[in-house]
C-alpha positions as a Markdown table, in Angstrom:
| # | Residue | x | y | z |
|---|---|---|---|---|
| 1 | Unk | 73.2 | 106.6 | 95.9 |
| 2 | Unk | 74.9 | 105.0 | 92.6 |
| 3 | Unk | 73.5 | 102.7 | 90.7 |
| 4 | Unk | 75.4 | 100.9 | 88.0 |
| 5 | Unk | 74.0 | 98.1 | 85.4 |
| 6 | Unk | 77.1 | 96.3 | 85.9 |
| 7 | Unk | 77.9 | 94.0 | 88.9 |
| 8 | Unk | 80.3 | 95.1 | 91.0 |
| 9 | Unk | 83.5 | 93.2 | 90.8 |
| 10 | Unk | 84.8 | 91.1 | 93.4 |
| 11 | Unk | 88.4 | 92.4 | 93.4 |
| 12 | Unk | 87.0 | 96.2 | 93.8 |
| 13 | Unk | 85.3 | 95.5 | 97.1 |
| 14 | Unk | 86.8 | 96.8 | 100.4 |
| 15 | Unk | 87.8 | 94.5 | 102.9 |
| 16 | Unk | 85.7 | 93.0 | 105.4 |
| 17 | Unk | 85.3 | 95.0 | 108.6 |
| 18 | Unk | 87.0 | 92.4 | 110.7 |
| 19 | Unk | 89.7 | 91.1 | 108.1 |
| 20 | Unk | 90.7 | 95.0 | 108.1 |
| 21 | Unk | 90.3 | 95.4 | 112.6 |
| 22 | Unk | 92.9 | 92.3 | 112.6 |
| 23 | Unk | 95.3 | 93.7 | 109.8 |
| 24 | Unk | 95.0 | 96.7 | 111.9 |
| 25 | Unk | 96.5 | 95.3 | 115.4 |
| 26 | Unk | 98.6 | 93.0 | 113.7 |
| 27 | Unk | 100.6 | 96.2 | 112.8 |
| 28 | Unk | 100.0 | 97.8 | 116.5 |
| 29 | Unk | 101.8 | 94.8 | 117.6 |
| 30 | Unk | 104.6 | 94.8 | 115.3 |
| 31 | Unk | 105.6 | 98.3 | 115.8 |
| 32 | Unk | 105.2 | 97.9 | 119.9 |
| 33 | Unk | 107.1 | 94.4 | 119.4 |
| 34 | Unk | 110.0 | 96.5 | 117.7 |
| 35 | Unk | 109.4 | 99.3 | 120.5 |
| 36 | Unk | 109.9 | 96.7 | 123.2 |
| 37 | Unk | 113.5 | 95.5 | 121.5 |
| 38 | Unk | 114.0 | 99.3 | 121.4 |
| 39 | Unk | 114.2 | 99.1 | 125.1 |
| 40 | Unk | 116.2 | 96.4 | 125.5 |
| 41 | Unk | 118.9 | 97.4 | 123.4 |
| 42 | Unk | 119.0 | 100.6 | 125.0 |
| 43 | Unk | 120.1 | 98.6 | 128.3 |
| 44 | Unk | 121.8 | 95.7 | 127.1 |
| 45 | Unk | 124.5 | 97.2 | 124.6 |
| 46 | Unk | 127.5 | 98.5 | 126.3 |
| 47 | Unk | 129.7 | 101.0 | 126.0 |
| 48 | Unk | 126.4 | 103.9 | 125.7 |
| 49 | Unk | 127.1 | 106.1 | 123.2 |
| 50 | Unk | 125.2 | 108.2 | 120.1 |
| 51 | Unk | 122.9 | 104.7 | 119.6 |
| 52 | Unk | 121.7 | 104.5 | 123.0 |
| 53 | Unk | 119.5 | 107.7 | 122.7 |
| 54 | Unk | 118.2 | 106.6 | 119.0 |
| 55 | Unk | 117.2 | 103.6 | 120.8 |
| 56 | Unk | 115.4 | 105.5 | 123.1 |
| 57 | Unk | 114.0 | 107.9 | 120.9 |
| 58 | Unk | 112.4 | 105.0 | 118.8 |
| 59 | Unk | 111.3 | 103.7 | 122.4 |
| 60 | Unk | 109.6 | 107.1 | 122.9 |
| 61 | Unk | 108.1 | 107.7 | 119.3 |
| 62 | Unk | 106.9 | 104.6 | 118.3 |
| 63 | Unk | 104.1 | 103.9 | 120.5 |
| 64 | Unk | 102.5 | 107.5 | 118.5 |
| 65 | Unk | 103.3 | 106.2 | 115.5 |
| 66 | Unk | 102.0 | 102.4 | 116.2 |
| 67 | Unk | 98.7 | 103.9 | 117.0 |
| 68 | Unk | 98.2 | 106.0 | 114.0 |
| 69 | Unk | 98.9 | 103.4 | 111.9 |
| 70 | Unk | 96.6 | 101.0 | 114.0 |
| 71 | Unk | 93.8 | 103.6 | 112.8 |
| 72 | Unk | 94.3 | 104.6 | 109.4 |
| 73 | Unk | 91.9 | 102.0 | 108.0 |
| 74 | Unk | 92.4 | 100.1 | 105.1 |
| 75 | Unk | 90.2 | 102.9 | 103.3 |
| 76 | Unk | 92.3 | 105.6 | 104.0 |
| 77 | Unk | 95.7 | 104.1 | 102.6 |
| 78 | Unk | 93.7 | 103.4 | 99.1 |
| 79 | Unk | 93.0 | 106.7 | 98.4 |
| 80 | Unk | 91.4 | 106.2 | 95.1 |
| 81 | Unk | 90.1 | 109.1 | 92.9 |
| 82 | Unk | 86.7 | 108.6 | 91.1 |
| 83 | Unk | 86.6 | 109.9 | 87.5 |
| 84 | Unk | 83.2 | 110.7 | 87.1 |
| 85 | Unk | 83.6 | 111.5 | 83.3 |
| 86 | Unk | 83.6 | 108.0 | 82.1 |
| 87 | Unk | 80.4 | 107.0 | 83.6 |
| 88 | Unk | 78.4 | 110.2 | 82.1 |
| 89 | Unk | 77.5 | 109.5 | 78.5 |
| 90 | Unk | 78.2 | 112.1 | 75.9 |
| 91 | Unk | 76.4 | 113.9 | 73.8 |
| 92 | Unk | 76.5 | 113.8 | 70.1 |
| 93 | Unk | 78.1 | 117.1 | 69.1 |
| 94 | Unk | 77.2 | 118.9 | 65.3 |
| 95 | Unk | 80.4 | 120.4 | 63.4 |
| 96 | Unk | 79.7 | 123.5 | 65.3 |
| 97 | Unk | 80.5 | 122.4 | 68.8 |
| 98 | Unk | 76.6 | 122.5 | 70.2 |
| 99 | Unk | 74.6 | 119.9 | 71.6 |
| 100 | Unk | 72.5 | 118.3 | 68.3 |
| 101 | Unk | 69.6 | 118.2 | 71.3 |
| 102 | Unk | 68.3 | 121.8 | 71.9 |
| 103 | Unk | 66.0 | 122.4 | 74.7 |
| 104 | Unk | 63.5 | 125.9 | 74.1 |
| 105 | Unk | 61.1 | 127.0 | 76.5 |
| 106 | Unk | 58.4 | 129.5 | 75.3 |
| 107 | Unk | 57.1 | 131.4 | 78.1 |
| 108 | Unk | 53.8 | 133.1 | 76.9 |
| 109 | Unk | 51.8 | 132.3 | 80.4 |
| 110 | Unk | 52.2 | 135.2 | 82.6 |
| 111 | Unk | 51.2 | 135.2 | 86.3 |
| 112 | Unk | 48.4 | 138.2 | 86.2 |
| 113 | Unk | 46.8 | 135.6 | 83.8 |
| 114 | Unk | 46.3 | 133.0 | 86.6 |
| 115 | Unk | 45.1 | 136.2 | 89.0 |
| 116 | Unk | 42.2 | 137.0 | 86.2 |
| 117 | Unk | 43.3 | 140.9 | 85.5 |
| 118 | Unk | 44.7 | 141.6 | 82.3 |
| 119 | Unk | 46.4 | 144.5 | 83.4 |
| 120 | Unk | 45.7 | 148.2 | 82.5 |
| 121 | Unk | 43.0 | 148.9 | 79.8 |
């Protein structure tokens, strides 16, 4: 879960559920309106020739392609890419490269201590 001191800006929020469900079949219907017109230009222009069968392969492809744009949400098309370097602070670094903050741990507690032996004598 992130948590951020700063409020989240208005114009970085995705869209609402529904606003993005109604973009979505507005653009089903578009592409199945232009399928439709597909259709009738197919029968309608005379003499048939070479643009009769791209008519009717647009008639035949574009009900895959309306409903795979119908589901790519509006999430998918942003595609963003989080840095996460900006929002880790850095640490201070001495002339040498290191960290100027140095961790040690002494281990001088062993576990036969905690049994009671001492080990051979």
């Amino acid at each position: 879960m992130k948590s951020s001191s700063r409020a989240q800006s208005a114009t970085s929020l995705p869209r609402a559920p529904r606003d993005d469900a109604e973009a979505r079949s507005t653009r089903y219907l578009v592409t199945m309106a232009v399928r439709i017109a597909c259709f009738i230009l197919m029968v309608v222009i005379t003499p048939y020739g070479w643009y009769t069968w791209v008519f009717g392969a647009a008639a035949i492809v574009l009900p895959y392609i309306a409903v795979v744009l119908a589901n790519v949400g509006q999430e998918a098309r942003r595609n963003r890419r989080e840095d996460p370097e900006p929002a880790l602070p850095a640490l201070p670094q001495t002339p040498l490269g290191h960290p100027t903050e140095v961790i040690r741990i002494d281990e001088t507690h062993s576990i036969e201590d905690d049994r009671g032996t001492d080990g051979p004598a």
